[in-house]
C-alpha positions in Angstrom: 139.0 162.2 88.7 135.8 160.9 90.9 137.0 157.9 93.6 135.5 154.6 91.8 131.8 153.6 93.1 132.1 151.0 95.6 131.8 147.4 94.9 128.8 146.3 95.0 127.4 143.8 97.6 127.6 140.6 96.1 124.2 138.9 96.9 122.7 135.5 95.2 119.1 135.6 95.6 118.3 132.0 95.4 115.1 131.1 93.7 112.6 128.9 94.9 112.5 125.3 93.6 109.8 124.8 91.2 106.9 122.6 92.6 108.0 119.8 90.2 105.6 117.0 91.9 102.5 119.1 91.3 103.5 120.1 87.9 103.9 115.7 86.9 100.5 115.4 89.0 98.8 117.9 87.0 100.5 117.0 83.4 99.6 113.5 84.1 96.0 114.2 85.4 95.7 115.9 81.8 97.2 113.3 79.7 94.9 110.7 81.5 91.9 112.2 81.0 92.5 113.4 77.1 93.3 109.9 76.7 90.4 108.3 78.6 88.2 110.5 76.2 89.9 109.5 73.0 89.2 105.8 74.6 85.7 106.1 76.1 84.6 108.2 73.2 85.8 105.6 70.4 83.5 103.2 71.5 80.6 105.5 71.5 81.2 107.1 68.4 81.7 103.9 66.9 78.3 102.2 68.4 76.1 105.7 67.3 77.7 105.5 63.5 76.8 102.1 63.3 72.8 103.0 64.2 73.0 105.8 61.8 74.5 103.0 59.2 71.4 101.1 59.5 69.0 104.0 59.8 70.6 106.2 56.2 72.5 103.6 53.7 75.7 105.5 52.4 77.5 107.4 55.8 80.4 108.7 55.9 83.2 106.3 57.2 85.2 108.1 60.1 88.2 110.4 59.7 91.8 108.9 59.6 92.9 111.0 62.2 90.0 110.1 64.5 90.5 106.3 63.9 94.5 106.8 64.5 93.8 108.7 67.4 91.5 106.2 69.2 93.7 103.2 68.0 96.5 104.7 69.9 94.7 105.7 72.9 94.1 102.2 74.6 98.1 101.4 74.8 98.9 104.8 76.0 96.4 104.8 78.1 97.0 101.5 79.9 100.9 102.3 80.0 100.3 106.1 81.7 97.5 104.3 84.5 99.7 101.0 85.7 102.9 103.4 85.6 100.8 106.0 87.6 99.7 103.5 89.7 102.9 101.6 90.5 104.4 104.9 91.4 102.2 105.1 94.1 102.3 101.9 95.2 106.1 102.0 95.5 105.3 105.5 97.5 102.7 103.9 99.4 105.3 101.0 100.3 107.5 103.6 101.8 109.7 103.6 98.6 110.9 99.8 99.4 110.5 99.6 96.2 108.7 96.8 93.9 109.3 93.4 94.5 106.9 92.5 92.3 109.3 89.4 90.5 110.4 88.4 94.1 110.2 84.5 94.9 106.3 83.3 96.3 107.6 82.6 98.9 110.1 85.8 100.1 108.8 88.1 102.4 108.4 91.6 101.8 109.4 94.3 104.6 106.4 96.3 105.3 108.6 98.4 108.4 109.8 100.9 106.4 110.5 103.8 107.8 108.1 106.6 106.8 108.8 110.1 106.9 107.3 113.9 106.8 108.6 113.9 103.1 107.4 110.9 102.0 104.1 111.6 103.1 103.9 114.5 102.1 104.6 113.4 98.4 102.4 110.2 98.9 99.3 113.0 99.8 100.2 115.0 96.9 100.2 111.7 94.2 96.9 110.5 95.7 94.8 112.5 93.8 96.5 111.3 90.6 96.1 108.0 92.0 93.2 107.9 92.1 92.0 109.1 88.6 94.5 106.7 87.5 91.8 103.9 89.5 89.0 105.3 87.8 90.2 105.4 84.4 91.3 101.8 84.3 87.7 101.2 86.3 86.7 103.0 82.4 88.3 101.0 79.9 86.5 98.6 77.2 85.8 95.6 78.8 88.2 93.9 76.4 90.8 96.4 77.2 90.5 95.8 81.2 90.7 91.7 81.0 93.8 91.8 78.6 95.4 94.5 81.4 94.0 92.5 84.4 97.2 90.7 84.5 99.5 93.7 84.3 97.6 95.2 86.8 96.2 92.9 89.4 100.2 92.9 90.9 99.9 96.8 91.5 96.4 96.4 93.1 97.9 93.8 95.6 100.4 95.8 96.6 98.1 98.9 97.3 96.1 97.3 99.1 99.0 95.8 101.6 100.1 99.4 102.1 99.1 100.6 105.5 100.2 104.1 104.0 97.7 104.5 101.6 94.8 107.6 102.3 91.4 106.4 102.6 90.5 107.9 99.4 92.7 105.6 97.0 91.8 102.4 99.3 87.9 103.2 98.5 88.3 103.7 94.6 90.6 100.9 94.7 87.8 98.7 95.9 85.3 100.4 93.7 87.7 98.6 90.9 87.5 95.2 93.3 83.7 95.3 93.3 82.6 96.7 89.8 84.9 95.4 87.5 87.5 92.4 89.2 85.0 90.4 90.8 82.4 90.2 88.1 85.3 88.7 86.1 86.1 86.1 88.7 83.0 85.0 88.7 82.0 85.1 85.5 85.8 82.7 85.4 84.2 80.5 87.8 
């Protein structure tokens, strides 16, 4: 009889790890703009069918689907953009973490230390981050002074991060300029 083949050499190839933070950035960028449209594109829809109304008696009302679809869109929408933003003010922060229900008077540790990783995960979030800033800088004027509140915390705390690119600190007062301040002083 033939000698037996010789064992073979047992090698693992180990495979990469998937880019998991670029797939979430990427999966969340989509989800935020779908729902942005369904949001943006409620209120125009609904402002042109209301000129047609008055210009032809009789239109058509507007699908179910489309009406569920754009009631749903405003809580989802403000949900996905303060939990995209909070992320990155917690990454911004060094990942110390929010302290947002911490006493007025407590003081927050801004030395954290900051490495090559979290940098590098901060500088792949901050496009996300971004959009996220320019969405809510998008939503119904009704929609962004019932969310103020919600997200007027996160905005504090990005802006106290000495960690966050120059990118999200200019959107971020973009947001300040157009769409906080007219409230305060409309408030005033």
């Amino acid at each position: 009889p033939p000698p037996p083949p010789p064992p073979l050499a047992k090698t693992t190839t180990r495979l990469p790890d998937p880019p998991l933070l670029s797939l979430e950035v990427e999966s969340s960028q989509a989800a935020l703009a779908v729902l942005l449209h369904l949001h943006t594109q409620d209120g125009e829809e609904e402002e042109e069918e209301e000129a047609a109304a008055t210009r032809t008696r009789g239109a058509p009302p507007p699908s179910a689907s489309r009406v569920a679809a754009s009631a749903s869109s405003e809580p989802r929408l403000v949900a996905l953009t303060h939990a995209v933003l909070a992320r990155f003010a917690t990454l911004a922060d060094g990942g110390e973490g929010a302290e947002e229900g911490a006493e007025e008077g407590a003081e927050r540790n801004h030395v954290a230390s900051f490495d090559a990783t979290n940098r590098a995960e901060l500088a792949a979030y901050s496009p996300l981050a971004v959009d996220a800033l320019k969405a809510a800088a998008r939503f119904k004027d009704a929609a962004f002074r019932e969310s103020l509140g919600l997200f007027y915390p996160t905005f504090t705390r990005m802006i106290e991060s000495e960690h966050s690119p120059a990118e999200v600190s200019r959107t971020l007062s973009d947001v300040f300029a157009k769409r906080v301040g007219p409230l305060v002083l409309a408030a005033l």
